[in-house]
DOVO-148508 format. One line per field, with one value per atom (N, C-alpha, C): x, y, z; residue in three letters; atom name; residue number from 1. Coordinates in nm, 4 decimals. Layout:
BEGIN
xx	(X/...)
yy	(Y/...)
zz	(Z/...)
resn	(Ala/...)
name	(CA/...)
resi	(NUM/...)
//
This chain:
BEGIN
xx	(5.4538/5.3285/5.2368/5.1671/5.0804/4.9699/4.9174/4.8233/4.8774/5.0130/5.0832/5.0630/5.0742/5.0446/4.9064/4.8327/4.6685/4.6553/4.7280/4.6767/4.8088/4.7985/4.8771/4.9169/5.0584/5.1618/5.0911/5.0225/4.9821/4.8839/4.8187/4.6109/4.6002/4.6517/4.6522/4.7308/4.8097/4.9024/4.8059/4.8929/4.8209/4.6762/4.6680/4.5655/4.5951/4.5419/4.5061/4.4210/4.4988/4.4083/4.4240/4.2986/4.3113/4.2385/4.3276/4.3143/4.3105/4.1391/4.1478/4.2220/4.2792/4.3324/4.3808/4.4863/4.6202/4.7201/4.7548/4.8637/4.9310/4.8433/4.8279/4.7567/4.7502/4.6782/4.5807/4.4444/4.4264/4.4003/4.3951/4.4263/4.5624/4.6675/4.7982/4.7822/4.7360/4.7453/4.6583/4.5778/4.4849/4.5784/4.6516/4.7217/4.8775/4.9233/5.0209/4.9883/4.8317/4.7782/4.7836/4.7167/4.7074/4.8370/4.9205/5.0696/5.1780/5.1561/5.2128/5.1353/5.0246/4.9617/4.9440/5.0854/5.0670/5.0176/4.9441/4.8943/4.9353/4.9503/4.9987/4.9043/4.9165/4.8698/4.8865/4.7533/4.7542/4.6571/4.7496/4.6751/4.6854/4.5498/4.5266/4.5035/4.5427/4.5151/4.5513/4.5869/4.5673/4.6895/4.7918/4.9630/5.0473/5.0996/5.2315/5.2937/5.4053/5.4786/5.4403/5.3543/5.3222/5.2575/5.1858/5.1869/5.3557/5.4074/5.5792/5.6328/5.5935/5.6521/5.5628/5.4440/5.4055/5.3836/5.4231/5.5035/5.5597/5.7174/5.8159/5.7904/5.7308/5.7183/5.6166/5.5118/5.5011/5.5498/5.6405/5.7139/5.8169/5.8684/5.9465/5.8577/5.7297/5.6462/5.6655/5.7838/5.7362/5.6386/5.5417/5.4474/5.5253/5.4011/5.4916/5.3531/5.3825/5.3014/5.2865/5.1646/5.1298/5.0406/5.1385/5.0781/5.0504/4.9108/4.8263/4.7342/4.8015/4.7138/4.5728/4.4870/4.3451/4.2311/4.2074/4.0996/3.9647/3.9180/3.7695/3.6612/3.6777/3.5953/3.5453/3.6544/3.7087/3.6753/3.5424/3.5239/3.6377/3.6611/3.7448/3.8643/3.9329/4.0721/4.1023/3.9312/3.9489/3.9940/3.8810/3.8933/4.0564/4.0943/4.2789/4.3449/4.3681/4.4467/4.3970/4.2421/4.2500/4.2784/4.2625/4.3076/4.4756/4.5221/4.7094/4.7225/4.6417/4.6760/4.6475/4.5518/4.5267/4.6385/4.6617/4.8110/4.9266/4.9271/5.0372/5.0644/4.9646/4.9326/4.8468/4.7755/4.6345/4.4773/4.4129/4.2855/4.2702/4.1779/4.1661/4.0738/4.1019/4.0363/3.9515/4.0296/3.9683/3.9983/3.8313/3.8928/3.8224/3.8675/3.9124/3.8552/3.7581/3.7144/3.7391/3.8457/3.8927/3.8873/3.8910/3.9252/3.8801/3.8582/3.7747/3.7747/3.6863/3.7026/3.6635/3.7623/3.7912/3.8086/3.7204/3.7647/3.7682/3.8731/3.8751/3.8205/3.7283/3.6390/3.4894/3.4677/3.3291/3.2403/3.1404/3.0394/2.9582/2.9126/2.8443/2.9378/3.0960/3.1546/3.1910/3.1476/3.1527/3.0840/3.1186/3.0649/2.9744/2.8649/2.7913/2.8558/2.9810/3.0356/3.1505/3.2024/3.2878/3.1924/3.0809/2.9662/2.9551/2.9013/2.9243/3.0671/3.1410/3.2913/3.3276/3.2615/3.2748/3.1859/3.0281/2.9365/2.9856/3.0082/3.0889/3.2088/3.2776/3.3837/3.3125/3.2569/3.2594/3.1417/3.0244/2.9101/2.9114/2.9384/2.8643/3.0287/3.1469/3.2840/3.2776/3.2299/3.2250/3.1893/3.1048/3.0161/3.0741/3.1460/3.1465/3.0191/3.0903/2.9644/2.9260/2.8642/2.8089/2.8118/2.9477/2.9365/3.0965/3.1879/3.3427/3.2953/3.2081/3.1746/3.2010/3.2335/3.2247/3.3823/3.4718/3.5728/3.6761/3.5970/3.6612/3.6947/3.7572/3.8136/3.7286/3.6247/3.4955/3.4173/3.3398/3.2720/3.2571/3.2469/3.2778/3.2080/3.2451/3.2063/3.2769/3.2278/3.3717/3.1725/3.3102/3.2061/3.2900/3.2498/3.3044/3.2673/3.3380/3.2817/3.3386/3.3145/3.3436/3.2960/3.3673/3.3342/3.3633/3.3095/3.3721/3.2892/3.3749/3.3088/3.3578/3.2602/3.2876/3.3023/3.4108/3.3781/3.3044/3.2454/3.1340/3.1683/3.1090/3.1627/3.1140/3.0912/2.9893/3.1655/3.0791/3.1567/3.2562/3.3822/3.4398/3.4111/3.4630/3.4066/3.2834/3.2418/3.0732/3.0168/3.0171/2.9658/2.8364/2.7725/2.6488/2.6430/2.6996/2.7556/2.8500/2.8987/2.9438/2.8595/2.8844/2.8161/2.8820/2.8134/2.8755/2.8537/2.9129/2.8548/2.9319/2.8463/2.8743/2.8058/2.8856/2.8032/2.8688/2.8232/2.8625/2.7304/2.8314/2.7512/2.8479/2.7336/2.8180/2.7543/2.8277/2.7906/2.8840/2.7521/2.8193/2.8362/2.9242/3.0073/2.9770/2.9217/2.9034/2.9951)
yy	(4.1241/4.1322/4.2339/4.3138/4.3874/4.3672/4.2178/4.1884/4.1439/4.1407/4.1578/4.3032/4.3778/4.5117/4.5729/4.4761/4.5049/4.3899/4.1982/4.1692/4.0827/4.0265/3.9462/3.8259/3.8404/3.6691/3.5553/3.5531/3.4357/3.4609/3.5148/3.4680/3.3741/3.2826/3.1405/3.0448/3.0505/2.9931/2.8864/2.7717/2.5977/2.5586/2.6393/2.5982/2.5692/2.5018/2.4402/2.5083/2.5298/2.5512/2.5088/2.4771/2.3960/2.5466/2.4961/2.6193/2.5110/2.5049/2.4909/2.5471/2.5677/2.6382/2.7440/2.6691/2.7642/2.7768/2.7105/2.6804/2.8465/2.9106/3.0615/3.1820/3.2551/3.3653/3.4035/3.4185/3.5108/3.4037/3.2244/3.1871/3.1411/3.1814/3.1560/3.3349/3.3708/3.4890/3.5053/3.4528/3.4111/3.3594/3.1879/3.1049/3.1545/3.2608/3.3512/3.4655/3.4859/3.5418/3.5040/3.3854/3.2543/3.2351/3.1834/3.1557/3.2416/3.3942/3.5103/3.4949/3.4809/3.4967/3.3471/3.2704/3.1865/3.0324/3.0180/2.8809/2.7674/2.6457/2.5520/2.5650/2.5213/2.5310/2.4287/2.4031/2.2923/2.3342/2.2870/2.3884/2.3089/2.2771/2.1772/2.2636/2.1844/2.2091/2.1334/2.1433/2.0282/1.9949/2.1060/2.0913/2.0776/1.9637/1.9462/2.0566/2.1054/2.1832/2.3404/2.3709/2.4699/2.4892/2.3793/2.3315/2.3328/2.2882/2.3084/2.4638/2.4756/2.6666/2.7087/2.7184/2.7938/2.7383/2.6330/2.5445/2.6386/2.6111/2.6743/2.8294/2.9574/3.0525/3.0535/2.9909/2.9468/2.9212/2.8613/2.7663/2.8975/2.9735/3.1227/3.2058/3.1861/3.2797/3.1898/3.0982/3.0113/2.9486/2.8770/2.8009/2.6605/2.5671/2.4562/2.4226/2.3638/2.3303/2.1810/2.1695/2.0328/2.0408/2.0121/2.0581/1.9605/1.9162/1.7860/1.8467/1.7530/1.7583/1.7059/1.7676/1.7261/1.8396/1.7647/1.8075/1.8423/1.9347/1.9961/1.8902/1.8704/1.7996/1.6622/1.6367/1.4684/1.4650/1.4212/1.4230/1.3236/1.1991/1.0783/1.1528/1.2191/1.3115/1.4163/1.4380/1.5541/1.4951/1.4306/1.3091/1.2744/1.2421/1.1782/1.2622/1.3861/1.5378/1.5607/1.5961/1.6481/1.5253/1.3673/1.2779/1.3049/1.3192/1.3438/1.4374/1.5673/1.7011/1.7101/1.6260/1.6201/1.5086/1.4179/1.3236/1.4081/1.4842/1.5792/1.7072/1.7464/1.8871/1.8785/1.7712/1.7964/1.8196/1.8502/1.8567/1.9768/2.0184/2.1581/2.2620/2.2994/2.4311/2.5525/2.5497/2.6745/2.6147/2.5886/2.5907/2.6886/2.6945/2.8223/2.7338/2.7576/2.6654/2.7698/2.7617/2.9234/2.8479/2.7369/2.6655/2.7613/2.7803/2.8309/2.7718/2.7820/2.7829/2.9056/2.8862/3.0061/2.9670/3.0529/3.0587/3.1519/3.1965/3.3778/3.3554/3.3602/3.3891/3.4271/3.4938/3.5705/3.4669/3.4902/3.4403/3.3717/3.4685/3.3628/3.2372/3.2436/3.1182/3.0529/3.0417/2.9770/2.8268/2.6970/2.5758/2.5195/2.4810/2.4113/2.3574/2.2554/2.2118/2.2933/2.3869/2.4674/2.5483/2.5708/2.6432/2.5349/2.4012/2.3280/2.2993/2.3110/2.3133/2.4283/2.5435/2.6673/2.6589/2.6120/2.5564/2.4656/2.3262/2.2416/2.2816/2.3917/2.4352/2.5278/2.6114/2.7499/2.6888/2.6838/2.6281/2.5391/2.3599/2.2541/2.2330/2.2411/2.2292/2.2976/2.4189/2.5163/2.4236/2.3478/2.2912/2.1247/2.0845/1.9162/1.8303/1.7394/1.6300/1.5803/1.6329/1.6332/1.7668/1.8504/1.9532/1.9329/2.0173/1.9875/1.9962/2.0303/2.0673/1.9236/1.8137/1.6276/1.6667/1.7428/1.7399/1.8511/1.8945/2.0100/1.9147/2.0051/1.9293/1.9644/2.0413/2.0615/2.1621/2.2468/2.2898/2.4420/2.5214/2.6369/2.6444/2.7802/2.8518/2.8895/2.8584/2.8813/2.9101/2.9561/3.0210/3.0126/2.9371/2.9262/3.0226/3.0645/3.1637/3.1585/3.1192/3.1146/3.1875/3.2973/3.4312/3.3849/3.3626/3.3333/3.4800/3.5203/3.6119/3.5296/3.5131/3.4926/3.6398/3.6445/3.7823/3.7536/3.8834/3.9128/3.9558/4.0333/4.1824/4.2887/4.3124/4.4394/4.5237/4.6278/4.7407/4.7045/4.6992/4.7015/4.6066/4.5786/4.4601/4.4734/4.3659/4.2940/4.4016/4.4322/4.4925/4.3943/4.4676/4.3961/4.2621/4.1737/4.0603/3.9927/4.0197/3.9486/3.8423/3.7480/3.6833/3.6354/3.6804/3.6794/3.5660/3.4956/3.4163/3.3905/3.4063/3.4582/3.3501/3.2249/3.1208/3.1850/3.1523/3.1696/3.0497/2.9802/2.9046/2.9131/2.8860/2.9097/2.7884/2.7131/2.6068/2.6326/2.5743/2.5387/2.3590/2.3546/2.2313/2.1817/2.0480/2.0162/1.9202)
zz	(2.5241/2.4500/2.5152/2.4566/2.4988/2.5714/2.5857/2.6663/2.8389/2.8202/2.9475/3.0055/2.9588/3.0189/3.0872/3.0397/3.1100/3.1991/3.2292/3.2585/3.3104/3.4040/3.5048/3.3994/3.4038/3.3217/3.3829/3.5280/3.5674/3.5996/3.5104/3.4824/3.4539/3.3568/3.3547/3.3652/3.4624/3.5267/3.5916/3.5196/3.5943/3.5023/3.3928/3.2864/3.1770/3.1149/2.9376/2.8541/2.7417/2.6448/2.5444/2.4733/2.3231/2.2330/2.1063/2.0001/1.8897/1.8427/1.6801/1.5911/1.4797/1.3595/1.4630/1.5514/1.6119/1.5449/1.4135/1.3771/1.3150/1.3030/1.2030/1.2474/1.1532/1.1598/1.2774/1.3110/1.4338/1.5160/1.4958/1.6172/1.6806/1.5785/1.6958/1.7417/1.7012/1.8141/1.9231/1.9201/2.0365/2.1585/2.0918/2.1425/2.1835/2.1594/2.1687/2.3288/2.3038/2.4025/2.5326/2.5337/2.6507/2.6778/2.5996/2.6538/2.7144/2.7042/2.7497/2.9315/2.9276/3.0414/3.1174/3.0427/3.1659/3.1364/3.0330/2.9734/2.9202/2.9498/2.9044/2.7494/2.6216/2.4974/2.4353/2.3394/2.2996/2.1408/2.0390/1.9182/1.8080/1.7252/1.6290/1.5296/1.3850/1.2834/1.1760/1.0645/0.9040/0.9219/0.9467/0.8619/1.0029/1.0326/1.1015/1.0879/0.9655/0.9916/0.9880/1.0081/1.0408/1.1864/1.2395/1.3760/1.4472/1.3795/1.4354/1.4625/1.3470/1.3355/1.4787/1.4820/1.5633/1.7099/1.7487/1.8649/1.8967/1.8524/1.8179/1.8712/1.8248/1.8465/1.9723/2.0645/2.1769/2.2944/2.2256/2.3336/2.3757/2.2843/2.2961/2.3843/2.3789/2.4906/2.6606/2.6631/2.8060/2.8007/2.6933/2.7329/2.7361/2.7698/2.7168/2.6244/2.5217/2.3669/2.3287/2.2696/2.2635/2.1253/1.9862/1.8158/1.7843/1.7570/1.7156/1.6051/1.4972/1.3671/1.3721/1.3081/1.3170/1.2206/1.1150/1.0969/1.1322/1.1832/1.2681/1.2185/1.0756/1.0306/1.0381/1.0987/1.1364/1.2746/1.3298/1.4787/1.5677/1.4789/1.5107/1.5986/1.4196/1.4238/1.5497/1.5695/1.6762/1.8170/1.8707/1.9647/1.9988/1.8908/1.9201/1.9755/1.8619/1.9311/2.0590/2.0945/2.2065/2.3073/2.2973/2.4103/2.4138/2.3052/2.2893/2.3520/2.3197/2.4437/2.5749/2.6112/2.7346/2.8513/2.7518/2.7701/2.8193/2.7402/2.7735/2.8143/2.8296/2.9086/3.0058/3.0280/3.1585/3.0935/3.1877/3.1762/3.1170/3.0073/2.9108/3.0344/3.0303/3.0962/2.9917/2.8776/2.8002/2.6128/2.6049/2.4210/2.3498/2.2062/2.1465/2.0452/1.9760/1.8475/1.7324/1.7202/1.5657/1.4398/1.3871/1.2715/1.1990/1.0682/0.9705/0.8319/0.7584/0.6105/0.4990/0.4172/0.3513/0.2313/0.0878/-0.0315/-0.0809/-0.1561/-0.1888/-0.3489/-0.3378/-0.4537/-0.4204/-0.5538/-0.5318/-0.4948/-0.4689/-0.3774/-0.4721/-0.5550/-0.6844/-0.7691/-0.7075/-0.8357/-0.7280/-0.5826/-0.5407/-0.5131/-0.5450/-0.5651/-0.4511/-0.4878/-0.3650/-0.2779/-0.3226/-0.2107/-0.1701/-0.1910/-0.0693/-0.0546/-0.0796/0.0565/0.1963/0.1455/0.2427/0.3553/0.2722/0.3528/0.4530/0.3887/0.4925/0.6116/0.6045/0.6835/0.7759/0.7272/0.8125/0.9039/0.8825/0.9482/1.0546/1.0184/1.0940/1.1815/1.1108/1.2393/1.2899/1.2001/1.2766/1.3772/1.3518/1.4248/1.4901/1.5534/1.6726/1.7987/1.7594/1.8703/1.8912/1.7339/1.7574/1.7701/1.7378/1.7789/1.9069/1.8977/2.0544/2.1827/2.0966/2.1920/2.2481/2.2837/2.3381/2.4823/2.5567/2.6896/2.7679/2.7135/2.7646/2.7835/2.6781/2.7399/2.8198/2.8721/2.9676/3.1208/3.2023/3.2876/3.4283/3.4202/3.4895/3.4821/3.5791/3.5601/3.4871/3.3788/3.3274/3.1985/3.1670/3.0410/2.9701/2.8124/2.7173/2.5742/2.5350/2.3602/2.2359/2.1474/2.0378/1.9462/1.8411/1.7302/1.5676/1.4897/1.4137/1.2905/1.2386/1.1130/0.9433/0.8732/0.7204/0.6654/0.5387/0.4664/0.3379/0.2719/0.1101/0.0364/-0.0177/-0.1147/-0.2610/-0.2515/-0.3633/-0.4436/-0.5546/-0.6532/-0.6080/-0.5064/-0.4258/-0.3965/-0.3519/-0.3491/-0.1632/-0.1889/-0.0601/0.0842/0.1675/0.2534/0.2516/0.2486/0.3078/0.2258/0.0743/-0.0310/-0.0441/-0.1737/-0.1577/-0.2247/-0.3017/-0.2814/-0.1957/-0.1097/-0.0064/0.0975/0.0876/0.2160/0.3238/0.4840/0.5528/0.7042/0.7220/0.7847/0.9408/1.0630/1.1949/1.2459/1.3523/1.4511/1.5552/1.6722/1.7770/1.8675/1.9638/1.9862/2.1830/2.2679/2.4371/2.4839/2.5630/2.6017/2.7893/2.8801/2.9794/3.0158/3.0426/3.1164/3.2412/3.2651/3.4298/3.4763)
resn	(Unk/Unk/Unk/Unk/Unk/Unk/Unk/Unk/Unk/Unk/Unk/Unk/Unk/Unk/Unk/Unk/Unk/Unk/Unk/Unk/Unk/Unk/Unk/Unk/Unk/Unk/Unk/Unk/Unk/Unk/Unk/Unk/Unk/Unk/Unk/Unk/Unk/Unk/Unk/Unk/Unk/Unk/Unk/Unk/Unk/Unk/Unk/Unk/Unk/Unk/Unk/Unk/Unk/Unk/Unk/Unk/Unk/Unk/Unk/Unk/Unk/Unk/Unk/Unk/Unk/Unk/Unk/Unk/Unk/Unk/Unk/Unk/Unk/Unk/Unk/Unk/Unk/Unk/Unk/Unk/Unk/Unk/Unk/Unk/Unk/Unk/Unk/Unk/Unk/Unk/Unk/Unk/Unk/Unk/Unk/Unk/Unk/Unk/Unk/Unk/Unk/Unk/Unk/Unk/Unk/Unk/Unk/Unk/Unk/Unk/Unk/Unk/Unk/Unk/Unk/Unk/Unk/Unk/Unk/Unk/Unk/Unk/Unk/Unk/Unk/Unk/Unk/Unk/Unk/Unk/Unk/Unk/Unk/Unk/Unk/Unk/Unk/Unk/Unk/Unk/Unk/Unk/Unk/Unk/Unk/Unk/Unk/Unk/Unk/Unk/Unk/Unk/Unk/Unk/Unk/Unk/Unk/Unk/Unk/Unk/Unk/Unk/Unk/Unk/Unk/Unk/Unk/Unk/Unk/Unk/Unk/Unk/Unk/Unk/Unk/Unk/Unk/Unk/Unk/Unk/Unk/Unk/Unk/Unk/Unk/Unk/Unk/Unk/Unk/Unk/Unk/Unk/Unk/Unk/Unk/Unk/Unk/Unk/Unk/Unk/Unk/Unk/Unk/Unk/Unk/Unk/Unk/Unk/Unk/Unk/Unk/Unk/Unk/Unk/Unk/Unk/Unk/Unk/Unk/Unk/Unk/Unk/Unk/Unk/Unk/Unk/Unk/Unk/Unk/Unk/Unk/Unk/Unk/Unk/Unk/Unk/Unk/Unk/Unk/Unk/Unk/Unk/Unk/Unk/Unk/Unk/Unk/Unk/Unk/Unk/Unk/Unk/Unk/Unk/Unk/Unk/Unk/Unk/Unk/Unk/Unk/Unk/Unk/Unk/Unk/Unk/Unk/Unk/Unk/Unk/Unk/Unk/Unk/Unk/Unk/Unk/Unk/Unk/Unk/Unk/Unk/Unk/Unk/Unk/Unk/Unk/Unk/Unk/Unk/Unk/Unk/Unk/Unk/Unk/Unk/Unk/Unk/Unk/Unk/Unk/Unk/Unk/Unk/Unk/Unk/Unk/Unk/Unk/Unk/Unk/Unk/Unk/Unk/Unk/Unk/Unk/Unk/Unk/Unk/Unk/Unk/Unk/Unk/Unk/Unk/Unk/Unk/Unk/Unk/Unk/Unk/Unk/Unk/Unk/Unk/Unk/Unk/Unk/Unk/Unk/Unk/Unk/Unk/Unk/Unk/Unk/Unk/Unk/Unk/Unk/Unk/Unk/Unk/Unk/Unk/Unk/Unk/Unk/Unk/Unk/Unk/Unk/Unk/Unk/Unk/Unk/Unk/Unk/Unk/Unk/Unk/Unk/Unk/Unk/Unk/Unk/Unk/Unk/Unk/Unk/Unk/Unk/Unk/Unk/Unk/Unk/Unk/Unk/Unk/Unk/Unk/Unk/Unk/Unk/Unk/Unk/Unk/Unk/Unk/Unk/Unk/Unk/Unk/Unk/Unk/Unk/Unk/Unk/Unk/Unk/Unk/Unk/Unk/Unk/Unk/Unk/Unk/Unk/Unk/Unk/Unk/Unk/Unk/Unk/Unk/Unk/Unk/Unk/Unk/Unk/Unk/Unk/Unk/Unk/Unk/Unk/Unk/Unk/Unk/Unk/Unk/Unk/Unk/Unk/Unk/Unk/Unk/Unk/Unk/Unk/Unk/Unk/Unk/Unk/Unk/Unk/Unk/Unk/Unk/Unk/Unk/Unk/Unk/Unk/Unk/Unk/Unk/Unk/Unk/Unk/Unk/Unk/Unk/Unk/Unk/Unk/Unk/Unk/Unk/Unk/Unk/Unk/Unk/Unk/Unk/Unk/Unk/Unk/Unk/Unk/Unk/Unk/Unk/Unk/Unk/Unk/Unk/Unk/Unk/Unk/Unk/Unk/Unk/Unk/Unk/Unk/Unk/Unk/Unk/Unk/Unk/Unk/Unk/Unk/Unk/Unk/Unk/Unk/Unk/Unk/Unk/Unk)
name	(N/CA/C/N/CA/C/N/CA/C/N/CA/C/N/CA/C/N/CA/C/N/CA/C/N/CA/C/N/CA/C/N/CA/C/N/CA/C/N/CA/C/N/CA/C/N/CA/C/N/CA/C/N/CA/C/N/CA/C/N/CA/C/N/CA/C/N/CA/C/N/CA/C/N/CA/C/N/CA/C/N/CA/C/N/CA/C/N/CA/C/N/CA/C/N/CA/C/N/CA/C/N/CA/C/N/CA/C/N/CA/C/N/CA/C/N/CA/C/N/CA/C/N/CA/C/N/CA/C/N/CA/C/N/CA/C/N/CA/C/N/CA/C/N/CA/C/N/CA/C/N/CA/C/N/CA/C/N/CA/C/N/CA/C/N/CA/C/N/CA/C/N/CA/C/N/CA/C/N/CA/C/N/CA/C/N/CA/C/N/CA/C/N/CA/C/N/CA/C/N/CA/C/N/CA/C/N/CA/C/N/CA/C/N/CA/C/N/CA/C/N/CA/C/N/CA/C/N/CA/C/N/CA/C/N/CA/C/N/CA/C/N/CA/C/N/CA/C/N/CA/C/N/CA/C/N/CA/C/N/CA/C/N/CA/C/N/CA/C/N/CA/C/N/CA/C/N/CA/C/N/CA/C/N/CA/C/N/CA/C/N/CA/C/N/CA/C/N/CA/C/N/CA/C/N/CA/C/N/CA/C/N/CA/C/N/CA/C/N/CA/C/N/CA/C/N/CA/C/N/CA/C/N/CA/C/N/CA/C/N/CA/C/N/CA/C/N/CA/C/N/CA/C/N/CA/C/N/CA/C/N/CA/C/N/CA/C/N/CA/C/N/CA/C/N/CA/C/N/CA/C/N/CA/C/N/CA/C/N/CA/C/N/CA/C/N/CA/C/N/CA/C/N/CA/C/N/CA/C/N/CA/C/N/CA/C/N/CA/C/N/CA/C/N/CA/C/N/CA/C/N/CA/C/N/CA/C/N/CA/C/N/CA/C/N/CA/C/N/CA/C/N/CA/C/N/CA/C/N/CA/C/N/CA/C/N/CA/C/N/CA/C/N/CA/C/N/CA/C/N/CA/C/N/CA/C/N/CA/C/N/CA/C/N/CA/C/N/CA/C/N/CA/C/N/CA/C/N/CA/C/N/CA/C/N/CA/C/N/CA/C/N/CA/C/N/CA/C/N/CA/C/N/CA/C/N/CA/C/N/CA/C/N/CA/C/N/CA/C/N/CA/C/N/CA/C/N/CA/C/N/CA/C/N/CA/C/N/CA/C/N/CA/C/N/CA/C/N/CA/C/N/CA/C/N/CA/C/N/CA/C/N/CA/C/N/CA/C/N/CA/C/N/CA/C/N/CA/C)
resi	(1/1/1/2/2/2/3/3/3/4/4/4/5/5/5/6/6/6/7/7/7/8/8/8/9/9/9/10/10/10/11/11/11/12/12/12/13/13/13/14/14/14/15/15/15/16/16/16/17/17/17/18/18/18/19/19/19/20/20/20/21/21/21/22/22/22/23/23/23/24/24/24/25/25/25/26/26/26/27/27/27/28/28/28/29/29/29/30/30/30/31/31/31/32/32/32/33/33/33/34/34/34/35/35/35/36/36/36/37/37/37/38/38/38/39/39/39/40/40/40/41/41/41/42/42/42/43/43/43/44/44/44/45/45/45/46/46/46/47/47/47/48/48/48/49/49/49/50/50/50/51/51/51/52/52/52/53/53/53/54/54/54/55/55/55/56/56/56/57/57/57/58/58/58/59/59/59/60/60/60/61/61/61/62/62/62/63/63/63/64/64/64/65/65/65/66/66/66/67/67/67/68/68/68/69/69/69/70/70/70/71/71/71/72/72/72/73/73/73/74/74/74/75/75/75/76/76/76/77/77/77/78/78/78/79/79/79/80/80/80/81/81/81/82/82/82/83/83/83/84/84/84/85/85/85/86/86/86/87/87/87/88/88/88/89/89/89/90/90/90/91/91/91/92/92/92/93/93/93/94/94/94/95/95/95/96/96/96/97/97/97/98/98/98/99/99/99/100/100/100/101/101/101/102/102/102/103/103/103/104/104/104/105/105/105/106/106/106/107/107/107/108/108/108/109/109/109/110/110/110/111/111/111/112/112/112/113/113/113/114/114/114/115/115/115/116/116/116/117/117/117/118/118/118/119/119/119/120/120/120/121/121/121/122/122/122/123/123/123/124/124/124/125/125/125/126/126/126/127/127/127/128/128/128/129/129/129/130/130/130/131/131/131/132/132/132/133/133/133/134/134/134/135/135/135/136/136/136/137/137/137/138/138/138/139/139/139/140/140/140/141/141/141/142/142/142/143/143/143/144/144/144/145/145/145/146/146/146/147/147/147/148/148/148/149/149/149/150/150/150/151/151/151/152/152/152/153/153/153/154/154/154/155/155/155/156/156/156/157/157/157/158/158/158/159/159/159/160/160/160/161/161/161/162/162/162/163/163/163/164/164/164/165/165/165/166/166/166/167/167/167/168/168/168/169/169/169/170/170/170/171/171/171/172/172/172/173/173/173/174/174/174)
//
């Protein structure tokens, strides 16, 4: 992997990481990242078997992998996965809050409530209830971020109907 070439296989050698919406797109590549360099991984999302698939292609990077279904939305759901990952991988060292929500439709036919659904995902799940910083395994810094773009009828990305919506939220851990 190419991030081997700038940076030591065992930068995170003897660490955890949890990856919201690892199961796919740019956060199993995140979680692809971490595991090249060394990371035990631990990566939630909706679908088992797609949590499997990308195990599976993990576990091919030398990590060892720990795929717990959980909806972001579901603080309960969350709670379980990360006590199951921590069961089986150790204390988290580094999380990755990537979940997202996404509807590919214009912005105006989009329904009050999947505005709310994209909201609930990207901002208030970055942070959890209460904040994920209760479960780190001590003292550090981690930043969640979560990007949705609704598309518009505007001209080309983030045209002038597009809406675009950017949290980023940093929390330290004691």
């Amino acid at each position: 992997m190419l991030v081997t070439e700038c940076l030591s296989k065992e930068l995170f050698k003897g660490k955890t990481v949890f990856v919201t919406g690892g199961g796919s797109g740019i956060n199993l590549g995140v979680a692809k990242n971490f595991a090249a360099l060394g990371a035990k991984v631990a990566i939630c999302g909706r679908t088992q078997e797609r949590l499997d698939a990308a195990a599976a292609e993990l576990s091919g990077l030398g990590a060892k992998v720990c795929p717990v279904v959980a909806d972001v939305r579901d603080f309960a759901a969350l709670q379980r996965a990360f006590v199951k990952s921590r069961e089986e991988l150790g204390s988290m060292d580094v999380l990755v809050c990537g979940a997202a929500g996404n509807f590919l439709v214009a912005a105006e036919s989009l329904s009050p409530n999947g505005f709310k659904t994209v909201i609930e995902i990207d901002d208030q799940c970055t942070a959890g209830e209460g904040g994920f910083g209760c479960w780190t395994s001590g003292p550090g810094c981690f930043a969640a971020c979560g990007i949705s773009v609704i598309r518009g009828g505007g001209e080309g990305m983030y045209g002038t109907h597009d809406l675009l919506n950017t949290s980023l939220s940093n929390f330290w851990s004691t």
